[in-house]
C-alpha positions as CSV (number, residue, x, y, z in Angstrom):
1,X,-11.0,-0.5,-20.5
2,X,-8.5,1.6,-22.2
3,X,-6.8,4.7,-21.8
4,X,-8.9,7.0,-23.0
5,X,-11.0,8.0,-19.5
6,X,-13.7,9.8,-21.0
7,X,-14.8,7.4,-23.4
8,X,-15.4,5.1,-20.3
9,X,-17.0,8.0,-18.4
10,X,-19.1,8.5,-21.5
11,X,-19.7,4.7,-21.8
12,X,-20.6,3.9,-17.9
13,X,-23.1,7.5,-17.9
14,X,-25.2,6.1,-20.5
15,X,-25.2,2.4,-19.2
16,X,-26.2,4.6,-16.1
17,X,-28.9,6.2,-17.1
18,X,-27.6,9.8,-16.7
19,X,-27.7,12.5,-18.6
20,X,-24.6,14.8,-18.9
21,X,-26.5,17.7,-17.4
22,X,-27.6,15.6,-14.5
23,X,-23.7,14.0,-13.9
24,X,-23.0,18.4,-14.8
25,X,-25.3,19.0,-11.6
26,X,-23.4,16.7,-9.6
27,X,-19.5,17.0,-10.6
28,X,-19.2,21.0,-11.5
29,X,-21.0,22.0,-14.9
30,X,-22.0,20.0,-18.1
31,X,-19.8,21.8,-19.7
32,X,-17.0,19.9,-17.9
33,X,-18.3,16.4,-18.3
34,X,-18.4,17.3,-22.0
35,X,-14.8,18.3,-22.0
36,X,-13.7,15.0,-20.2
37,X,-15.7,12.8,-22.4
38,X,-14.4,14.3,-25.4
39,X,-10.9,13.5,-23.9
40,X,-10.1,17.2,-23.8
41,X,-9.2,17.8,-20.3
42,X,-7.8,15.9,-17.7
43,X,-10.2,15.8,-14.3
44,X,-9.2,17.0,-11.4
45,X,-8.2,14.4,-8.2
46,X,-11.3,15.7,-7.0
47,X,-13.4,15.5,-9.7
48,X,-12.1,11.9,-10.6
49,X,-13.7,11.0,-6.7
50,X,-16.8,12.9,-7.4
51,X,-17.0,10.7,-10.7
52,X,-16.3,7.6,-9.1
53,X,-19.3,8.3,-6.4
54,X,-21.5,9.5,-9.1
55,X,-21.5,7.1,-11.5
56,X,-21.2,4.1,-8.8
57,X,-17.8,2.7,-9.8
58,X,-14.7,2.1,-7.8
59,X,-11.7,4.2,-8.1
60,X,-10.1,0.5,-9.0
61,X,-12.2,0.6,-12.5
62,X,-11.0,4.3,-13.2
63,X,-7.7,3.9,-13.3
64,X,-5.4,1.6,-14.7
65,X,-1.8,1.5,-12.7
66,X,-1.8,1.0,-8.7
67,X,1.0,3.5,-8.3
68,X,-1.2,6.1,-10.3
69,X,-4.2,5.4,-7.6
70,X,-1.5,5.9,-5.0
71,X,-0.5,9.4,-5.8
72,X,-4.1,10.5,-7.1
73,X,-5.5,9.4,-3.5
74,X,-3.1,11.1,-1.4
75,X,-3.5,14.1,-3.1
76,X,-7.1,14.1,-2.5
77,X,-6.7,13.1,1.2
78,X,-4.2,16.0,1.8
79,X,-6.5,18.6,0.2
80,X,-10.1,17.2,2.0
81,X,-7.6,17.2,5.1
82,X,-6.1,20.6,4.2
83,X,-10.0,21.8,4.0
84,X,-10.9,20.1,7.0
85,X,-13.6,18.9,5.0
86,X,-15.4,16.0,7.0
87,X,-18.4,15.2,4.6
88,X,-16.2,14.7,1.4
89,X,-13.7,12.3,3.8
90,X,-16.7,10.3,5.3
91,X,-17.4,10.0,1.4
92,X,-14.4,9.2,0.3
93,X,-13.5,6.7,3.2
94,X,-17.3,4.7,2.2
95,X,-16.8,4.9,-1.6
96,X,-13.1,2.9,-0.6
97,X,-14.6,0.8,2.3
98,X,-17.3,-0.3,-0.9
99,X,-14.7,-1.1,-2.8
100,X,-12.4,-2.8,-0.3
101,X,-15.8,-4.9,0.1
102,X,-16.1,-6.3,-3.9
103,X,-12.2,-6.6,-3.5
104,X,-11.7,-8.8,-0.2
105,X,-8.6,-10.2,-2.0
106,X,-6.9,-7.2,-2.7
107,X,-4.1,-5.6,-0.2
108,X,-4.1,-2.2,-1.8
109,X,-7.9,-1.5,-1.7
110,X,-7.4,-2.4,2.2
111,X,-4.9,0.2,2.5
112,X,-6.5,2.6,1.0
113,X,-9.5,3.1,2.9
114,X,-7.0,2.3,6.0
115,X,-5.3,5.4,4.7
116,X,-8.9,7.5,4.0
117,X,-9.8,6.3,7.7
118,X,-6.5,7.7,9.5
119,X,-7.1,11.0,7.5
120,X,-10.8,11.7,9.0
121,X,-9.4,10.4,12.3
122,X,-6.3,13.1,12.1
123,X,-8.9,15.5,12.2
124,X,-9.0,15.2,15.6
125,X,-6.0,13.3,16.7
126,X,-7.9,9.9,17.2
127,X,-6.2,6.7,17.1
128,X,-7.5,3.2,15.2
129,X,-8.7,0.5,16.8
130,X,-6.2,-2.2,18.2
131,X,-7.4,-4.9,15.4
132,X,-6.3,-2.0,12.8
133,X,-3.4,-1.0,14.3
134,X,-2.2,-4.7,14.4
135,X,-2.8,-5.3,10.8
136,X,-0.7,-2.3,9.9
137,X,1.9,-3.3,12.2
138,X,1.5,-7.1,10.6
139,X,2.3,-5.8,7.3
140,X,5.1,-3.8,8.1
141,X,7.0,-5.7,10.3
142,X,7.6,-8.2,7.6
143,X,9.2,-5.1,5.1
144,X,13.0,-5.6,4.8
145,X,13.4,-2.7,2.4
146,X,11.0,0.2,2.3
147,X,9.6,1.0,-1.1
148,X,7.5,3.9,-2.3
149,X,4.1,2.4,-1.8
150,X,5.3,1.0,1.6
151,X,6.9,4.5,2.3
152,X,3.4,6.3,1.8
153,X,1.5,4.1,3.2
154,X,2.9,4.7,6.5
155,X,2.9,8.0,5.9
156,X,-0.6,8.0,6.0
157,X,-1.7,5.9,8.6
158,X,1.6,6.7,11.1
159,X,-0.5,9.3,13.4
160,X,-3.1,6.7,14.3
161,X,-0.8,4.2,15.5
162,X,0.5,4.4,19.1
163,X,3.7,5.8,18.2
164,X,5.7,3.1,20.1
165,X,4.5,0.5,17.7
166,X,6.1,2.8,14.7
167,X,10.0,3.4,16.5
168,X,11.1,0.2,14.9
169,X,10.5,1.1,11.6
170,X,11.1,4.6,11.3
171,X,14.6,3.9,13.0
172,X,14.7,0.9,10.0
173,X,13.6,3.9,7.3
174,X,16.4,6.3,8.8
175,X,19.1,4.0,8.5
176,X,18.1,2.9,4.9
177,X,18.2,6.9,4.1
178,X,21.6,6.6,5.8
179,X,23.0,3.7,3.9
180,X,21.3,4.0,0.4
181,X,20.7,7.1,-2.0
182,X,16.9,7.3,-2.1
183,X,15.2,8.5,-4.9
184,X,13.6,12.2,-4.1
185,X,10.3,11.2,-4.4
186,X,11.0,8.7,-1.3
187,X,12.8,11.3,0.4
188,X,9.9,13.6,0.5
189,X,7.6,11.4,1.7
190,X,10.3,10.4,4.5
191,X,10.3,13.6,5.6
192,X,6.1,13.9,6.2
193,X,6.7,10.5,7.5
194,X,8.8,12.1,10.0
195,X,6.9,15.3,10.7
196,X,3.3,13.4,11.4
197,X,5.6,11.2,13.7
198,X,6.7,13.9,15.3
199,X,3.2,15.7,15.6
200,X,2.0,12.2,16.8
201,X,4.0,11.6,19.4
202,X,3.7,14.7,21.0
203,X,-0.2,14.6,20.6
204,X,0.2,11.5,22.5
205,X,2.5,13.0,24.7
206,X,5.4,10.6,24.2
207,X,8.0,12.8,24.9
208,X,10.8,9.6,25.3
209,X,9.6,9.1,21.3
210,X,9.6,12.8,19.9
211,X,13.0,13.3,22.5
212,X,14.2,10.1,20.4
213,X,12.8,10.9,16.8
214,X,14.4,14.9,17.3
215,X,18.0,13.0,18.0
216,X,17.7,10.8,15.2
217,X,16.8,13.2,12.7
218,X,19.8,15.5,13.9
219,X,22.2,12.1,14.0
220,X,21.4,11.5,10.7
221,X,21.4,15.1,9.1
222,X,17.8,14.1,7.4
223,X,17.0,16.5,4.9
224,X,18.9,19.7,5.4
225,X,17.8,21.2,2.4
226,X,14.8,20.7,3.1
227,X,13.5,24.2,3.9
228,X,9.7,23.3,4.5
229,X,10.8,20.0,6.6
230,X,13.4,21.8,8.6
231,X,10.8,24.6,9.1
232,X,8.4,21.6,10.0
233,X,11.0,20.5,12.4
234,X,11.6,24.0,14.2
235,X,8.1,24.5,15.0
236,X,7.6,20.6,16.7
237,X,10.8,21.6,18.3
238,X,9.2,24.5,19.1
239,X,6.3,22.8,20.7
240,X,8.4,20.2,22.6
241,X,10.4,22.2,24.6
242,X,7.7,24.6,25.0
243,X,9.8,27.6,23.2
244,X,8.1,30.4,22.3
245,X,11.3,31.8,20.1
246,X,11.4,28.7,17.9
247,X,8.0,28.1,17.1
248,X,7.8,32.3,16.4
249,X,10.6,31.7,13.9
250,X,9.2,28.8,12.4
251,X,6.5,30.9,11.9
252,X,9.0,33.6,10.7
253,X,10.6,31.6,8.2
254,X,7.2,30.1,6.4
255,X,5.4,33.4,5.8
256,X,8.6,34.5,4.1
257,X,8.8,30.9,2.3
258,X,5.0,31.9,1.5
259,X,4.3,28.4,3.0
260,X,0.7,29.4,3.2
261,X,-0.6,25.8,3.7
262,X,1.9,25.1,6.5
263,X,0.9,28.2,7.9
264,X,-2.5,26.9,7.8
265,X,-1.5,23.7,9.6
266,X,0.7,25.5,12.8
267,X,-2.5,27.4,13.1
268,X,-4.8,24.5,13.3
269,X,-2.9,22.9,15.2
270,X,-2.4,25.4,18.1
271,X,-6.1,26.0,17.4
272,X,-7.5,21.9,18.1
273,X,-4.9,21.6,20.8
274,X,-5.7,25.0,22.5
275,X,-2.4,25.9,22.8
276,X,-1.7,29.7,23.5
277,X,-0.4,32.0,20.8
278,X,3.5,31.8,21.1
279,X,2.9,35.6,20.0
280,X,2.0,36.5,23.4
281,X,5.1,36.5,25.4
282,X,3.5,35.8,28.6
283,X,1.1,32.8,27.3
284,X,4.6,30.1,28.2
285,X,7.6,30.3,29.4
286,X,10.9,29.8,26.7
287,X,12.5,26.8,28.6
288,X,13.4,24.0,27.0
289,X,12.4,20.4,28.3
290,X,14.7,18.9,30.4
């Protein structure tokens, strides 16, 4: 296969049988699949996944580099997440489990629908099964220094692991962020590592955990400029000590951001968890936990 993606896509369509209206019909317009044939445009994550699915390969056989599946999946899983989007993630997660199936041998195509999996379960704060969780835990207990791929592949699957189970190796992740200078792109994904362990644990109610995580991040001056994460971490604060104030400020400080999408997310999250509007003052009381 070579670089050139929309010679392949050309190639496979035709082995397939389908015309470039039909595949038009099924990814967007004809127009489009014309334009990535001809090597003219670059699909969209999206598009790539509605390729995969249409023309019956695996996401493996579109792309060439592991770390390039990496990023192009985690996109996607944020934005069918973002859109709370159930059919295209029960898509998704079958198109990977196929693939994880013609790939027993392979790690990566294991993770990845692990990671698909924890994204439809986040929907609605579920937890995996004890024989998942233990494989996860399995392969990270044997990390002795946390890589990218390692890095985002917890950050994916960290909110459907019994949060216990994770304190070992965030507290591991911290203290390399202590110690080493991490490249940004780790850093960033520390820091949603951090916040879905934090939304996690006080989903599960784990207050010892999110009481524990809160101190670390604070011991360790994570990410202080950081303005989405600290704005991440003054509305769980917020939440934990049940303060109206900070979760109002969070609140505050991403409209003026024009953090729209985290905006999005402190809504749906009071929303699923049917926790009164902190814009009421009467709705809780401003005491912090004790």
């Amino acid at each position: 296969m070579n670089n050139k993606k929309g010679s392949v896509i050309k190639e496979i369509r035709k082995i397939r049988g389908i015309s470039q209206q039909r595949l038009g019909v099924l990814i967007g317009s004809q127009s489009m699949v014309s334009r990535i044939e001809n090597n003219k445009t670059e699909p969209t994550d999206h598009t790539v996944f509605l390729l995969c699915n249409a023309l019956n390969i695996s996401f493996e056989e579109y792309f060439w580099k592991k770390k390039n599946n990496l990023k192009t999946l985690t996109a996607v899983l944020n934005q069918y997440y973002q859109d709370n989007d159930r059919q295209k993630l029960n898509q998704l997660t079958q198109l990977l489990q196929n693939d994880m199936i013609k790939n027993p041998n392979d790690p990566f195509m294991r993770h990845y629908y692990l990671m698909s999996l924890s994204t439809l379960y986040h929907l609605d704060f579920l937890v995996a099964s004890i024989d998942d969780q233990n494989e996860l835990i399995d392969y990270f207990f044997n990390i002795s220094y946390w890589q990218f791929y390692d890095l985002c592949l917890l950050e994916n699957v960290v909110n459907m692991i019994h949060v216990e189970r994770s304190t070992p190796y965030i507290s591991d992740i911290l203290k390399q962020y202590a110690t080493n200078n991490m490249p940004m792109a780790s850093v960033e994904t520390v820091s949603k590592i951090l916040i879905n362990a934090l939304e996690t644990s006080i989903i599960q109610r784990k207050d010892d955990f999110t009481r524990y995580l809160l101190d670390k991040v604070k011991k360790y001056k994570f990410n202080t400029d950081d303005f989405k994460f600290q704005t991440w971490l003054l509305f769980w604060t917020g939440v934990f000590e049940n303060n109206n104030n900070k979760i109002r400020h969070a609140y505050s400080i991403a409209t003026y951001l024009h953090q729209n999408i985290t905006l999005k997310n402190f809504d749906k999250f009071l929303t699923i968890t049917q926790t009164p509007s902190p814009f009421f003052e009467d709705t809780k009381k401003d005491t912090p936990k004790s």
